[in-house]
N, C-alpha and C positions, 0 to 999 in steps of 0.2 A: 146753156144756162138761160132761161127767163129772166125777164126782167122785175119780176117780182117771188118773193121764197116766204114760204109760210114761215106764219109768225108762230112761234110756240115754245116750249121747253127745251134747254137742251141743259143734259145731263155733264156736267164736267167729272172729266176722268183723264187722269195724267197719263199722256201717248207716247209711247217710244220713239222718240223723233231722232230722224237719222240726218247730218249733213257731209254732201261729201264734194269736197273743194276740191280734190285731189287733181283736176282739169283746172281750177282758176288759178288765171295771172296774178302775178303782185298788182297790177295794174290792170283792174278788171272793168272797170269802166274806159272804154275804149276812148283815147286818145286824151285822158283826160286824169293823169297822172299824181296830179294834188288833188281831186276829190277823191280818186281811189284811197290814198292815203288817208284825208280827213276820215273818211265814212271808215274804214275798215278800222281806225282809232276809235270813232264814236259807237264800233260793235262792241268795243269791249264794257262800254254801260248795261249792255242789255244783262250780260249775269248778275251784276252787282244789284242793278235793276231790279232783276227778279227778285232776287232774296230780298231784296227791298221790299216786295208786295206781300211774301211769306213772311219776313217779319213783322207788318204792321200786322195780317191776317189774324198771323199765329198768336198776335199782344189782342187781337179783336174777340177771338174764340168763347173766351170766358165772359165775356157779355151777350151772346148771343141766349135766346133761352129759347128757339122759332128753332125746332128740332129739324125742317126741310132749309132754308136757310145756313143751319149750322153744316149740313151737307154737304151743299154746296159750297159752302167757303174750305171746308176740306178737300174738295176737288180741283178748287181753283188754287188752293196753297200746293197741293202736288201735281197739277199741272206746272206750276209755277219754276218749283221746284227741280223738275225733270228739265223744263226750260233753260235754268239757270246753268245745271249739268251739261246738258248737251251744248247749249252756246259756249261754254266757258272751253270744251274737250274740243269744239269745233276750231275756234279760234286760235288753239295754242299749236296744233295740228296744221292746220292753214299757213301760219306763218313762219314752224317751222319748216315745212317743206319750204318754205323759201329765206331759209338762213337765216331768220329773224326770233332769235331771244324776246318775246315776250312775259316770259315767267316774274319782271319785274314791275310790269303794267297789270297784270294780275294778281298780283301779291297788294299793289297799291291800291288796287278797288276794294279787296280782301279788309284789308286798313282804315276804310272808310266806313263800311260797314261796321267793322268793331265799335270803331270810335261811336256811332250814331248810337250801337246797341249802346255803348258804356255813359253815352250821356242821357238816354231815354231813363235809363237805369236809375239815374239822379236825380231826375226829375220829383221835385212835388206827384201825388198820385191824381189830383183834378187836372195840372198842365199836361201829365203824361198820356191821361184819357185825351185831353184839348188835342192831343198831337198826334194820337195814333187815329182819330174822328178825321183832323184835318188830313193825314198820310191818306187813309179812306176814300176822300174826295179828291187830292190828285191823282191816286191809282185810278179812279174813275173815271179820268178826264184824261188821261194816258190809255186806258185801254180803249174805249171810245175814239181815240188819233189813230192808233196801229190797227184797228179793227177795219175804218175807214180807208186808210192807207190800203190793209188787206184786199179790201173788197176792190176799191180802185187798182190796182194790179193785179186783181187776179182775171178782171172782164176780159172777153175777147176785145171790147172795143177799146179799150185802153192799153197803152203800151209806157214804160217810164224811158223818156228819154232824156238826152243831155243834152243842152244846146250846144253848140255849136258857135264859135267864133268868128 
């Protein structure tokens, strides 16, 4: 890989992504047993996450009137989407192979989401625009961190390590 990638278009189209844990420990960060715990806790945001992006997208749709634009936000709501599926079948899979009942931490992000949907829902219609404008700009400022993150682990010269005590 070079150190520079052409700048240009790229088409969003929702990918069948596969993961397969079926090799990883409970304790997959070697030698370091509470972050393996924190971090494989903090994966369970990424599904609720995503529907998070799909539904601010999917309340954004109806505003859009930019016919390429509205395309692309349909590729990115079902990429999104497929994201959320797959993270969510990964994770409950993961942990059961190792004896762990998570269906209750998944039900609780499930929860969460309702609720957001149920209170956007009540919203005045100028604060509920206010708020799916501002959901917009944190999605944008979140995809922007993991994209970076991405790119940073994906380099050969970069490696993610754990320090070391």
């Amino acid at each position: 890989m070079n150190d520079t990638a052409a700048i240009g278009e790229v088409a969003l189209h929702a990918r069948n992504v596969r993961f397969d844990f079926s090799d990883s420990p409970l304790q997959w960060i070697p030698g370091e047993p509470v972050a393996s715990h924190a971090l494989s806790a903090l994966n369970f945001m990424l599904p609720a996450g995503e529907l998070f992006f799909v539904e601010i997208f999917g309340r954004a749709l109806p505003h859009i009137r930019d016919d390429k634009l509205r395309e692309e936000v349909i590729g990115f709501i079902g990429q999104e989407q497929l994201h959320s599926d797959t993270h969510d079948k990964a994770l409950l899979e993961y942990f059961s192979q190792h004896g762990i009942d998570a269906q209750p931490l998944h039900e609780l992000t499930e929860r969460v989401l309702a609720t957001f949907r149920q209170q956007m829902d009540r919203l005045p219609p100028k604060l509920r625009y206010r708020v799916m404008v501002e959901g917009i700009a944190i999605i944008a400022g979140i995809e922007h961190l993991t994209a970076t993150a991405g790119i940073g682990c994906s380099t050969s010269n970069s490696r993610v390590t754990v320090p070391t005590r």
